[in-house]
C-alpha positions as CSV (number, residue, x, y, z in Angstrom):
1,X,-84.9,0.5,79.9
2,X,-85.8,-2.2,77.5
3,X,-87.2,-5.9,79.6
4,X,-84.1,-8.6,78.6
5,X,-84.7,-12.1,78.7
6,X,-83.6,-14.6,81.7
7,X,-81.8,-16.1,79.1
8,X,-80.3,-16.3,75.9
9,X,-79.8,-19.1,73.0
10,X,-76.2,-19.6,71.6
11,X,-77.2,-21.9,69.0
12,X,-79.1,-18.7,67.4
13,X,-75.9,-16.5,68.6
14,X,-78.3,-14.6,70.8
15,X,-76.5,-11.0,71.8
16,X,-77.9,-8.0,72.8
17,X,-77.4,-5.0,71.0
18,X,-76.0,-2.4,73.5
19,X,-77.6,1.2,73.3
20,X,-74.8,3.2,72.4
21,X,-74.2,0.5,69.0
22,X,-77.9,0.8,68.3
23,X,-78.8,4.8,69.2
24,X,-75.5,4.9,66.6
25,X,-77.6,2.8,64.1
26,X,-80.9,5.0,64.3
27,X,-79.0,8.4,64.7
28,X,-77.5,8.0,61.6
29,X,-80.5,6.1,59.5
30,X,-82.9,9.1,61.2
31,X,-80.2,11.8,60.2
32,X,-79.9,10.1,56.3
33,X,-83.7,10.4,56.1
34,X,-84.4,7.2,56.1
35,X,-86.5,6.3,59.6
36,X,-89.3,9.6,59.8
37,X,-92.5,8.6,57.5
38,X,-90.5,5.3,56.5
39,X,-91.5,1.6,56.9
40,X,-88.5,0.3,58.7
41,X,-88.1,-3.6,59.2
42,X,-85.9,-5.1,62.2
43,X,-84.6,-8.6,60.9
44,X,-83.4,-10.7,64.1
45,X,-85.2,-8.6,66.3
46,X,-84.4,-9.6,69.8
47,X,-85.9,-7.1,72.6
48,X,-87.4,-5.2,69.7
49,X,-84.3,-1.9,70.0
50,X,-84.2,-1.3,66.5
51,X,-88.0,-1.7,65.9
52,X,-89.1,0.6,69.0
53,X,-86.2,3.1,68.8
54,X,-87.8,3.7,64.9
55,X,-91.3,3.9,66.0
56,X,-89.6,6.6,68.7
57,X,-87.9,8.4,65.9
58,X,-91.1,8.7,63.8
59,X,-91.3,5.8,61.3
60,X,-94.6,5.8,59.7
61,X,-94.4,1.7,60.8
62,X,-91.3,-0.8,62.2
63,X,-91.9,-4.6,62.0
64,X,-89.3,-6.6,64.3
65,X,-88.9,-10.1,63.1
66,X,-87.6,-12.9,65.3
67,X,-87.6,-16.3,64.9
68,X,-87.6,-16.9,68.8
69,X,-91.2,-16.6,70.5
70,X,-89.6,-15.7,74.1
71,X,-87.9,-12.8,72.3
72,X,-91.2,-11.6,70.5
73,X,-93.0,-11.3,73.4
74,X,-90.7,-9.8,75.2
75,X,-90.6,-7.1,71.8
76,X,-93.9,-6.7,72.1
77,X,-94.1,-6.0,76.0
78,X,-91.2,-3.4,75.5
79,X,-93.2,-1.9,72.8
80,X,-96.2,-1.3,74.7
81,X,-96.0,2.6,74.1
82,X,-95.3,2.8,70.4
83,X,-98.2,1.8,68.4
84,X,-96.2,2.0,65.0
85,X,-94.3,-1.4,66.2
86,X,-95.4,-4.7,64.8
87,X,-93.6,-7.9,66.0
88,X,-93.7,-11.0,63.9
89,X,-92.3,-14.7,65.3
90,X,-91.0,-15.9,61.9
91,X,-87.6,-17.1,60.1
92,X,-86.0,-14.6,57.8
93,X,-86.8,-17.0,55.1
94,X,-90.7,-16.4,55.9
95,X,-90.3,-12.6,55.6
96,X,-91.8,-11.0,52.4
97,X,-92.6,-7.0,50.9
98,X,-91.1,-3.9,50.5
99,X,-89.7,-2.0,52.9
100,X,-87.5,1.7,53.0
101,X,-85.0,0.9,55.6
102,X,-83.7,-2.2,56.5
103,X,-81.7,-2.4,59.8
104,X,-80.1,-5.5,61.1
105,X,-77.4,-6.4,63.7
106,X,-77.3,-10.5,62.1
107,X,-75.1,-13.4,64.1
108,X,-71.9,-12.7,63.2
109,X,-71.5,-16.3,61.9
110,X,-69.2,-17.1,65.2
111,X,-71.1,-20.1,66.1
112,X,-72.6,-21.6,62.6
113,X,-70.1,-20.0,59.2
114,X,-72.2,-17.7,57.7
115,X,-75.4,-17.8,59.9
116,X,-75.4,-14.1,58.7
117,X,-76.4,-14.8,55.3
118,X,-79.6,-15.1,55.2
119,X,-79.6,-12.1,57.0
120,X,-78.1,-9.6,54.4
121,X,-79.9,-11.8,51.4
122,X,-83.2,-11.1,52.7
123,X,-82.2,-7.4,53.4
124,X,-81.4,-7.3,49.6
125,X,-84.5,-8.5,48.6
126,X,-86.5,-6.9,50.5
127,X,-85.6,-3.6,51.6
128,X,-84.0,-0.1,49.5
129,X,-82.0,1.0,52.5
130,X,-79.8,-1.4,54.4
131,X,-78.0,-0.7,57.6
132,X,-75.9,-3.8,59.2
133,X,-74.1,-4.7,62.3
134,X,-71.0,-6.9,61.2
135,X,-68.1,-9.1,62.8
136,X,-65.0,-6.6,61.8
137,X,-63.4,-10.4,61.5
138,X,-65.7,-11.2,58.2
139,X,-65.7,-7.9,56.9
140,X,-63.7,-8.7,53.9
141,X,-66.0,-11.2,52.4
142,X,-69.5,-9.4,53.6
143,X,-67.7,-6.2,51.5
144,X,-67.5,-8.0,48.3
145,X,-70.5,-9.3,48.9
146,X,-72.4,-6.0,49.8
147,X,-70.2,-4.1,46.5
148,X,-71.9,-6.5,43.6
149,X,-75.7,-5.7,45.1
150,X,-75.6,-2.5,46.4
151,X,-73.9,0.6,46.8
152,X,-72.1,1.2,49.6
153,X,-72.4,4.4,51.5
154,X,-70.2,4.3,55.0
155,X,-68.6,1.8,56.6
156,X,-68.3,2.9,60.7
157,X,-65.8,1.4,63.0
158,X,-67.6,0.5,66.5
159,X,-67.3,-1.5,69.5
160,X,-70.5,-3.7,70.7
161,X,-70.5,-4.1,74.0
162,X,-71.6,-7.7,74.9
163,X,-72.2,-8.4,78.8
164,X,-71.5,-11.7,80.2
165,X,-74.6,-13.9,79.1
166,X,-73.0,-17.3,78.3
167,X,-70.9,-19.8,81.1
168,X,-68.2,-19.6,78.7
169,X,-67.2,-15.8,78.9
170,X,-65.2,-14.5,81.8
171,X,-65.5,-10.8,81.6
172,X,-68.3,-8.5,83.0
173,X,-68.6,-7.3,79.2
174,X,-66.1,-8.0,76.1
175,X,-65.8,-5.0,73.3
176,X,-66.4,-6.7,70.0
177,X,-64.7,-5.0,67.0
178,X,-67.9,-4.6,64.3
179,X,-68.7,-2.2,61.1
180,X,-71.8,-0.7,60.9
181,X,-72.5,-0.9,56.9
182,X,-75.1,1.3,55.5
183,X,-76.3,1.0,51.5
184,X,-78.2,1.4,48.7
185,X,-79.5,-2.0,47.3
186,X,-78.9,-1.1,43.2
């Protein structure tokens, strides 16, 4: 079980990603080849899921980026027994080199339009394969966006399961509607 923090920001659309979304993630990037030997590269971090469930899964190295320092230490605490992991307290704009696998689950843009941006730009420009986490609400314009830069290989219907973290939701845990995307950058 992976350490959460106390608390979470909303201005940086802080969620967690639930294991079943993200053991859905790495299944499939691990059974597509693209996690064992690879350099894999978690942008938006958080607890370091992605990151450490790469390492787990036999990336050669994972770095989890973050721009909040609470969240990278609490990465680099939960990575204790995977040596592969790196964590890195930095914005996405900061982020540079080449990666194989690119996996991201981005703010959905509910809070600030198209916080999710710089996300999937910085995937394309650094990274060959990209797999996302995306707002089923959005979808239509991340497509086109995705289609002109890179080849899409499967879109995925699933459910993130977000527990109540903020005073403003009312349910033990709300089902979000998302898409995993994975690609090709061309």
């Amino acid at each position: 079980m992976l350490e959460k923090p106390a608390s979470y920001n909303i201005d940086l659309e802080q969620y967690p990603t639930d294991a079943n979304s993200a053991s859905t993630l790495l299944t499939e990037a691990y059974m597509d080849g693209n996690i064992l030997g690879k350099t894999v590269i978690d942008l938006g971090t958080g607890t370091g899921i992605f990151a450490i469930g790469s390492c787990y899964l036999g990336a050669s190295h994972a770095t989890g980026i973050d721009i909040d320092p609470a969240m990278i230490e609490i990465s680099r605490r939960n990575a204790e027994p995977f040596p592969c992991a790196e964590f890195i307290n930095s914005s996405i704009s900061e982020v540079h080199g080449n990666y194989d696998t690119v996996i991201m689950n981005p703010p959905f843009g509910s809070v600030i339009k198209h916080d999710d941006m710089p996300f999937i730009i910085k995937a394309l420009e650094i990274g060959t394969h990209i797999y996302s986490i995306h707002n089923i609400k959005s979808y239509g314009y991340i497509k086109e966006f995705y289609s002109e830069r890179m080849r899409l290989i499967r879109q995925e219907r699933i459910f993130i399961k977000v527990p109540r973290i903020y005073p403003h939701h009312t349910e033990a845990y709300h089902e979000i509607e998302s898409l995993l995307v994975y690609g090709i950058k061309n």
